[in-house]
Backbone as JSON Lines, residues from 0, in Angstrom:
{"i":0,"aa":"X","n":[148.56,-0.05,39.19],"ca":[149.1,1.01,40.02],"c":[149.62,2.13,39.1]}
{"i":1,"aa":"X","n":[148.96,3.54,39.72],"ca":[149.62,4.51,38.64],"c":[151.14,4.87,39.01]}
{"i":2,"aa":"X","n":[151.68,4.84,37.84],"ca":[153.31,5.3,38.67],"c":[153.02,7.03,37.42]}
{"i":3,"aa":"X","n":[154.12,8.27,37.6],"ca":[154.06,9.14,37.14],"c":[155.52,9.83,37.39]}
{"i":4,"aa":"X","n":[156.43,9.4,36.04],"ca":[157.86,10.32,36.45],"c":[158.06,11.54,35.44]}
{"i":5,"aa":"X","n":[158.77,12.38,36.16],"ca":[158.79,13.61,35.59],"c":[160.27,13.98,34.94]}
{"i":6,"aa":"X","n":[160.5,14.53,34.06],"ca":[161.69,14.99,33.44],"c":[161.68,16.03,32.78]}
{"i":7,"aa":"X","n":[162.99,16.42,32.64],"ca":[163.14,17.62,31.6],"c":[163.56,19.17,32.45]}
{"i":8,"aa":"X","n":[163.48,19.15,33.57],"ca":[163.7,20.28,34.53],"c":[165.4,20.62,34.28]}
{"i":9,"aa":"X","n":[165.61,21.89,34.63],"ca":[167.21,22.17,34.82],"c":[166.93,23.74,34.74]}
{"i":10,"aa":"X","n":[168.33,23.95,34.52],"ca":[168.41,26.08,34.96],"c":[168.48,26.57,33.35]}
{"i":11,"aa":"X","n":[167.21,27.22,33.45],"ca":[167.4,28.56,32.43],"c":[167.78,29.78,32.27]}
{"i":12,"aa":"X","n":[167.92,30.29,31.43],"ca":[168.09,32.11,31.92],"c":[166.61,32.7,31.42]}
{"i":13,"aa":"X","n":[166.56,33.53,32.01],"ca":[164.97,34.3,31.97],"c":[164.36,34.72,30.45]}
{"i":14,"aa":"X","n":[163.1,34.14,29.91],"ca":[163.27,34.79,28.74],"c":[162.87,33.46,27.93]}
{"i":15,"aa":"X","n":[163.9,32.49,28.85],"ca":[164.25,31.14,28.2],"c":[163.24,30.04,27.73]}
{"i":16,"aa":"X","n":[162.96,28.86,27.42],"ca":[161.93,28.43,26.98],"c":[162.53,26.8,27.8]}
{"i":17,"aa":"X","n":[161.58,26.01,28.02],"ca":[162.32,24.54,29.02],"c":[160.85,23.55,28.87]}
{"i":18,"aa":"X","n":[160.81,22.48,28.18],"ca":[159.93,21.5,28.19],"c":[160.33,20.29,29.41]}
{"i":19,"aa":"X","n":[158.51,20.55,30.27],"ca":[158.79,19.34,30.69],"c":[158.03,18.07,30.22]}
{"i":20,"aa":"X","n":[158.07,16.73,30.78],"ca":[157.45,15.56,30.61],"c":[157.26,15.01,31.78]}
{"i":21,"aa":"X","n":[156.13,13.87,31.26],"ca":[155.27,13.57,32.76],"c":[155.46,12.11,32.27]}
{"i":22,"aa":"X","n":[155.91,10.48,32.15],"ca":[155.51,9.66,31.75],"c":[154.9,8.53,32.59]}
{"i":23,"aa":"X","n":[153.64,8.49,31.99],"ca":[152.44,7.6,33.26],"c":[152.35,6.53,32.86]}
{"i":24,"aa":"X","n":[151.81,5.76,33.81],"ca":[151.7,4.22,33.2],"c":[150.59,3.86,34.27]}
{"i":25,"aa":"X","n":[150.1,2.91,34.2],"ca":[148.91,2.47,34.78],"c":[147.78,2.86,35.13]}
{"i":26,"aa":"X","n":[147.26,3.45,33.93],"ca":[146.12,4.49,34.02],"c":[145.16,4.23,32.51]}
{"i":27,"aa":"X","n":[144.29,4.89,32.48],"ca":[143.68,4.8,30.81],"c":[143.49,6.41,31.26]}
{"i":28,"aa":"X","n":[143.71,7.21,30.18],"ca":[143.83,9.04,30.45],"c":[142.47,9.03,30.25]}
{"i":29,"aa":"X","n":[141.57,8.71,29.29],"ca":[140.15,9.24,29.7],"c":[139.39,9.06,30.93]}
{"i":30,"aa":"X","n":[140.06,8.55,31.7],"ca":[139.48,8.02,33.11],"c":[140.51,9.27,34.54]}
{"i":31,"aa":"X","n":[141.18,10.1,33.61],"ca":[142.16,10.74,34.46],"c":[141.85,12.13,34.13]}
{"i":32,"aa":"X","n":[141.82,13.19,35.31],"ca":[142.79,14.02,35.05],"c":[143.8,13.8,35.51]}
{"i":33,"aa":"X","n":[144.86,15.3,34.84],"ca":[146.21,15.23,35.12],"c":[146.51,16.99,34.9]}
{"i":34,"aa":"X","n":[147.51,17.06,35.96],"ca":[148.04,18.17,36.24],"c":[149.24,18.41,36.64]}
{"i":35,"aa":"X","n":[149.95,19.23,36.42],"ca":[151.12,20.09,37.12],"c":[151.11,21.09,38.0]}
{"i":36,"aa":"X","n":[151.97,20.66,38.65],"ca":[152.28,21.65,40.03],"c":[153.67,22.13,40.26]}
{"i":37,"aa":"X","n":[153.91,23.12,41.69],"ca":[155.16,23.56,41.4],"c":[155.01,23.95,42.78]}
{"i":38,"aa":"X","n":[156.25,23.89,44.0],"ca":[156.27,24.07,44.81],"c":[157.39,25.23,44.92]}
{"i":39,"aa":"X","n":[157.31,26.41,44.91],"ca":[158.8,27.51,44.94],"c":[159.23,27.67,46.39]}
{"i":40,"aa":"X","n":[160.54,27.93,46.4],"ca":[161.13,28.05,48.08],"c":[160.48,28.97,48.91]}
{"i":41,"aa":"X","n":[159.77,28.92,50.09],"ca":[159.24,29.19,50.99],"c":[157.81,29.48,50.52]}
{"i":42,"aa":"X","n":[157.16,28.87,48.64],"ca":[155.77,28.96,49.26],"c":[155.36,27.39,49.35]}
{"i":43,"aa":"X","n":[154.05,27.86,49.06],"ca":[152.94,26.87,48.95],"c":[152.94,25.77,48.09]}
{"i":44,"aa":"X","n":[152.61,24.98,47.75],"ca":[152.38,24.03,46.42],"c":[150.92,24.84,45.9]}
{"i":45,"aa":"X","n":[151.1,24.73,44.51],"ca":[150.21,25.21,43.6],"c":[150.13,24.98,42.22]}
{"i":46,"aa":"X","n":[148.92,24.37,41.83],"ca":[148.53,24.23,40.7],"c":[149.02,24.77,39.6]}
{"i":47,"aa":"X","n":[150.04,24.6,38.77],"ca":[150.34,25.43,37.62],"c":[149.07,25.44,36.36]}
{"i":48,"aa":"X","n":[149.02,23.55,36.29],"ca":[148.02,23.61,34.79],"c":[146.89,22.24,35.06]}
{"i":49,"aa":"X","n":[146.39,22.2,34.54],"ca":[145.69,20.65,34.41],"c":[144.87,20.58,32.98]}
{"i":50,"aa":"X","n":[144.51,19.38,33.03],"ca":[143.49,18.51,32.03],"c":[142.3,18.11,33.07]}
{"i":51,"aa":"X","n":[141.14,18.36,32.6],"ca":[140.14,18.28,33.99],"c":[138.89,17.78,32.92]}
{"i":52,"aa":"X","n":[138.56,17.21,33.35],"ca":[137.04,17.15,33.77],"c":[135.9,17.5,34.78]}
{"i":53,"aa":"X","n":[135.04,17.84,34.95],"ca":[133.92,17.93,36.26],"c":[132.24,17.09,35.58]}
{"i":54,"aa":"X","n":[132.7,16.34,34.48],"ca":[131.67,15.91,33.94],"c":[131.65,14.34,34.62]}
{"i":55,"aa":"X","n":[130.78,13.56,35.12],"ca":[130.43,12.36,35.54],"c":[130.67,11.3,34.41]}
{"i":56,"aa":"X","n":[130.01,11.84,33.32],"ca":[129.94,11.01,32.02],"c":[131.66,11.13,31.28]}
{"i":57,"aa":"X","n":[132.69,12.04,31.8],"ca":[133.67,12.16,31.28],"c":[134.1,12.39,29.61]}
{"i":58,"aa":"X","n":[132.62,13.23,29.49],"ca":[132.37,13.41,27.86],"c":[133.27,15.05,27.82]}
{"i":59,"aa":"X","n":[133.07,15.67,29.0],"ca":[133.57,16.95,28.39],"c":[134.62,17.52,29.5]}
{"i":60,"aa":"X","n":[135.89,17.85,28.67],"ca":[137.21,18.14,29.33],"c":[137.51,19.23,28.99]}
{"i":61,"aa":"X","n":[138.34,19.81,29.68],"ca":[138.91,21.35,29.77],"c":[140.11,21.57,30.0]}
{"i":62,"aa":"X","n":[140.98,23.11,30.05],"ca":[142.12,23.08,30.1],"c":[142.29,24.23,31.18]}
{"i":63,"aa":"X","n":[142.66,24.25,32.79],"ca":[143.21,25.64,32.94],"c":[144.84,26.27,33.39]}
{"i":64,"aa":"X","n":[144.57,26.99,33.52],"ca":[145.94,27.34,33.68],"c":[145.72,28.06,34.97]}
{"i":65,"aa":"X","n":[146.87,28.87,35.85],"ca":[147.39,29.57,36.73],"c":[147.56,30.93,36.6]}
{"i":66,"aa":"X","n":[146.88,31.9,36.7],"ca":[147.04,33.01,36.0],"c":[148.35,33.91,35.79]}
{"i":67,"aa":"X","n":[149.77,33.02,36.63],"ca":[151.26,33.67,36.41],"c":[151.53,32.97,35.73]}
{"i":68,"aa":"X","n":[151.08,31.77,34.53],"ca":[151.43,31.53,33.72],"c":[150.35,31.29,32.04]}
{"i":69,"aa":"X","n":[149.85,32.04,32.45],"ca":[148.87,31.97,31.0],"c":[148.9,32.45,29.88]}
{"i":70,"aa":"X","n":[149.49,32.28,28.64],"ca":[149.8,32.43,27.96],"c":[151.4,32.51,27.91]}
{"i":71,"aa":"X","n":[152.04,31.78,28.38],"ca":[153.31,31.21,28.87],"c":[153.8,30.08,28.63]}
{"i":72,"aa":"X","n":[152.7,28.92,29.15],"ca":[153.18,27.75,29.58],"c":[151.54,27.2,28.74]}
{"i":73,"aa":"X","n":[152.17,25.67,28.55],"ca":[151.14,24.97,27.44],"c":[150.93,23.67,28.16]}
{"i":74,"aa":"X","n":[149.88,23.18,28.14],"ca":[150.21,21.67,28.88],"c":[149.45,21.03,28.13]}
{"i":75,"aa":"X","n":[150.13,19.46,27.87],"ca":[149.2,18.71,26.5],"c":[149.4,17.57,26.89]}
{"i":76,"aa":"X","n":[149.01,16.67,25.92],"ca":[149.38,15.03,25.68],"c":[149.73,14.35,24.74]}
{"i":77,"aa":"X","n":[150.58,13.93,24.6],"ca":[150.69,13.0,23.33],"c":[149.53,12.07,22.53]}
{"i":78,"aa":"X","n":[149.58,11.82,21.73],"ca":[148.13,11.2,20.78],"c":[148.08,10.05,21.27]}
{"i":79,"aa":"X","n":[149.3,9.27,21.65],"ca":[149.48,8.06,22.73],"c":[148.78,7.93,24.04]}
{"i":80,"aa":"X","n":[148.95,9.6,24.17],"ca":[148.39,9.48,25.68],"c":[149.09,8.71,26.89]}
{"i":81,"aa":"X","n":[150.51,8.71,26.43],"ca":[151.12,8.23,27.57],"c":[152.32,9.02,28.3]}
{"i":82,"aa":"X","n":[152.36,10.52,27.55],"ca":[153.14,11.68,28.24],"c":[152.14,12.56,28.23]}
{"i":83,"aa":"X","n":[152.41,13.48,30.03],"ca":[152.02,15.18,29.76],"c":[153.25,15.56,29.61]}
{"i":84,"aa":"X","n":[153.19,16.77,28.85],"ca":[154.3,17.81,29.04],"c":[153.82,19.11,29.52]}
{"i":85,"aa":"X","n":[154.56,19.58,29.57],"ca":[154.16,21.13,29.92],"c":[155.4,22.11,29.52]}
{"i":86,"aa":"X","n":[155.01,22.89,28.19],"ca":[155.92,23.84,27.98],"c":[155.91,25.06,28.61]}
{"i":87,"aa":"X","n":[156.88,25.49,28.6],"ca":[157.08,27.0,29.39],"c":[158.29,27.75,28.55]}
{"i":88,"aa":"X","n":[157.66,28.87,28.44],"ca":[157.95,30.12,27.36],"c":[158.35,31.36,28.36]}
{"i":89,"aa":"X","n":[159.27,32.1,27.92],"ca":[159.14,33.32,28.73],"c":[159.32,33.26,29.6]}
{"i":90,"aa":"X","n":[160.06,32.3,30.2],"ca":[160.47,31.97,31.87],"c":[160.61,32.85,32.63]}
{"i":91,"aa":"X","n":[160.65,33.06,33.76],"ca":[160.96,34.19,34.95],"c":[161.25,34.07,36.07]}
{"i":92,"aa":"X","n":[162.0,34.52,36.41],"ca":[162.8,34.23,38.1],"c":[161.65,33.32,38.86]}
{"i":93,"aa":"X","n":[160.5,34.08,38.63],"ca":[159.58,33.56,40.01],"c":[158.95,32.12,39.17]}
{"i":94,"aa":"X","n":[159.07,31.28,38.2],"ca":[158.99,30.13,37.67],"c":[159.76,29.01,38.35]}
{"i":95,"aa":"X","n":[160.95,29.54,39.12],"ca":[161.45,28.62,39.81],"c":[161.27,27.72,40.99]}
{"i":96,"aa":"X","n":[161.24,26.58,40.74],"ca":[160.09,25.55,41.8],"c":[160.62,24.29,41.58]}
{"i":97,"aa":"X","n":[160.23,23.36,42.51],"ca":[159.96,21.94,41.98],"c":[158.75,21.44,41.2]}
{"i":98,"aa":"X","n":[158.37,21.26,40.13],"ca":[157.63,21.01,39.46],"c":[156.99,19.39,39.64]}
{"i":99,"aa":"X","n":[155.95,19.31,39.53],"ca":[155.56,18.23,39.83],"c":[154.27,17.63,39.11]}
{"i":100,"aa":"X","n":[154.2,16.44,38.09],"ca":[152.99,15.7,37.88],"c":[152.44,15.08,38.75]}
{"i":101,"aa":"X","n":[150.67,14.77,38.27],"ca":[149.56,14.38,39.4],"c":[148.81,13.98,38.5]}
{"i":102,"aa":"X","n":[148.04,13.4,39.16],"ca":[146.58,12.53,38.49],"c":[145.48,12.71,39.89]}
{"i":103,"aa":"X","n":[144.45,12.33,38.99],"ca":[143.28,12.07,40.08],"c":[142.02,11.84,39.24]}
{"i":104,"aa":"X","n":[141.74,10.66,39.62],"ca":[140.31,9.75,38.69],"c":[138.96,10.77,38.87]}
{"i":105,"aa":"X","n":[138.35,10.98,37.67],"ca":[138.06,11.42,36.53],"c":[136.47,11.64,37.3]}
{"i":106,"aa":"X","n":[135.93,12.1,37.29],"ca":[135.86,13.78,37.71],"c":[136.49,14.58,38.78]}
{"i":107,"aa":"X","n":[136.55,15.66,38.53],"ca":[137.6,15.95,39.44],"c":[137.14,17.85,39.54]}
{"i":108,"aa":"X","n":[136.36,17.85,40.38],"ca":[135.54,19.02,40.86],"c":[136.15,19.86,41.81]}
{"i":109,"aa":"X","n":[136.92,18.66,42.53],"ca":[137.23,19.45,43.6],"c":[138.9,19.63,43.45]}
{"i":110,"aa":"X","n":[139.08,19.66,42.53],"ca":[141.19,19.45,42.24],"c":[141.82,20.31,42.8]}
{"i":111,"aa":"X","n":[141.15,21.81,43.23],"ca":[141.85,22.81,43.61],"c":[141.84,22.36,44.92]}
{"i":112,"aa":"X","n":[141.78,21.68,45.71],"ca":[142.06,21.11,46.95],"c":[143.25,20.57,47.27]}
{"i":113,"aa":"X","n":[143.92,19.93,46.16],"ca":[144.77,18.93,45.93],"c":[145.24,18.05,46.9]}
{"i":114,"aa":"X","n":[144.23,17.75,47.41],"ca":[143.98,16.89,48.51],"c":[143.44,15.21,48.01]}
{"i":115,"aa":"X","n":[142.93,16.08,46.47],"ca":[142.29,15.1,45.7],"c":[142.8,14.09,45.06]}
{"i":116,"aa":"X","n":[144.13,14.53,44.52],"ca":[145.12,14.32,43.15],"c":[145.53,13.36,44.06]}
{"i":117,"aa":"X","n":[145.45,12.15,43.71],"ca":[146.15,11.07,44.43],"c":[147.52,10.16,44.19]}
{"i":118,"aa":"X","n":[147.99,11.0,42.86],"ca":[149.36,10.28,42.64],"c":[150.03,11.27,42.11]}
{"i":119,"aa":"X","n":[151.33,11.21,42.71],"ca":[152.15,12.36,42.47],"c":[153.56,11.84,42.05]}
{"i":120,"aa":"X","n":[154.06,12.35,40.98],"ca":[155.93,11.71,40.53],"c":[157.09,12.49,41.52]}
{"i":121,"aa":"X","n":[158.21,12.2,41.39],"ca":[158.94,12.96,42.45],"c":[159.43,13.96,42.23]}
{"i":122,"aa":"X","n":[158.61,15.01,41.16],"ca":[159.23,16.16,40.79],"c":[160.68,16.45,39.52]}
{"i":123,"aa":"X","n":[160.43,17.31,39.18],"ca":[161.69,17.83,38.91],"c":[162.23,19.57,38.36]}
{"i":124,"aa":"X","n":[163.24,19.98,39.16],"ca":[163.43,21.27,39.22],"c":[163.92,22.31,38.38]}
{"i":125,"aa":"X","n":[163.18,23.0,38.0],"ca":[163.53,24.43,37.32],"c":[163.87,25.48,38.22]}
{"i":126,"aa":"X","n":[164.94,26.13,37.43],"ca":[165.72,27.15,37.88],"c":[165.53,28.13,37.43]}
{"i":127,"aa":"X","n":[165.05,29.48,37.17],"ca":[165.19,30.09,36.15],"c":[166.35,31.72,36.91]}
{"i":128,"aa":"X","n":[167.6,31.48,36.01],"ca":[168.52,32.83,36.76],"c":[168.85,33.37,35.66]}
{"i":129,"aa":"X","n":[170.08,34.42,35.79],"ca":[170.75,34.85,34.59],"c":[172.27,34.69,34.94]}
């Protein structure tokens, strides 16, 4: 069973820089993507970043981002492969959300659906004020 908890969220001031972490367990990551999300007050849930594949053979992986945070925010893995993080640089009012890790077995074509991503941690919240 995949479990996926998230940490590292709290209030910045704008400008500011805030690492999060994702720590998964019951998974093998080449068999995964994985992504971050962020739900802000009164919108939508939306994709911040992921680790993707759309390859069958799971030979070739990619990285995208959200275009309000690109060149901002970094999302990686440990060599372990048993944390994502996701850094964020340059914070900004509108960064503020519940943030949230996800997975979803390995290809994953259709992720912008996120209908797909079948395991989700319970978030955790960034603030960003002054």
């Amino acid at each position: 069973q995949v479990q996926l908890v998230e940490s590292g969220g709290g209030s910045v001031q704008p400008g500011g820089s805030l690492r999060l972490s994702c720590a998964a367990s019951g998974l093998t990551w080449s068999s995964y993507c994985m992504g971050w999300f962020r739900q802000g007050p009164g919108n939508e849930r939306e994709e911040v970043a992921a680790i993707y594949t759309d390859d069958v053979s799971r030979t070739n992986w990619g990285i995208e981002y959200a275009d309000s945070v690109k060149g901002r925010f970094t999302i990686s893995q440990n060599n372990a492969k048993d944390m994502l993080y996701l850094e964020m640089n340059d914070v900004k009012p509108e960064d503020t959300a519940m943030y949230y890790c996800a997975s979803e077995k390995a290809p994953c074509p259709l992720r912008y659906l996120q209908s797909t991503w079948d395991t989700w941690g319970q978030g955790t919240q960034v603030t960003v004020s002054s």
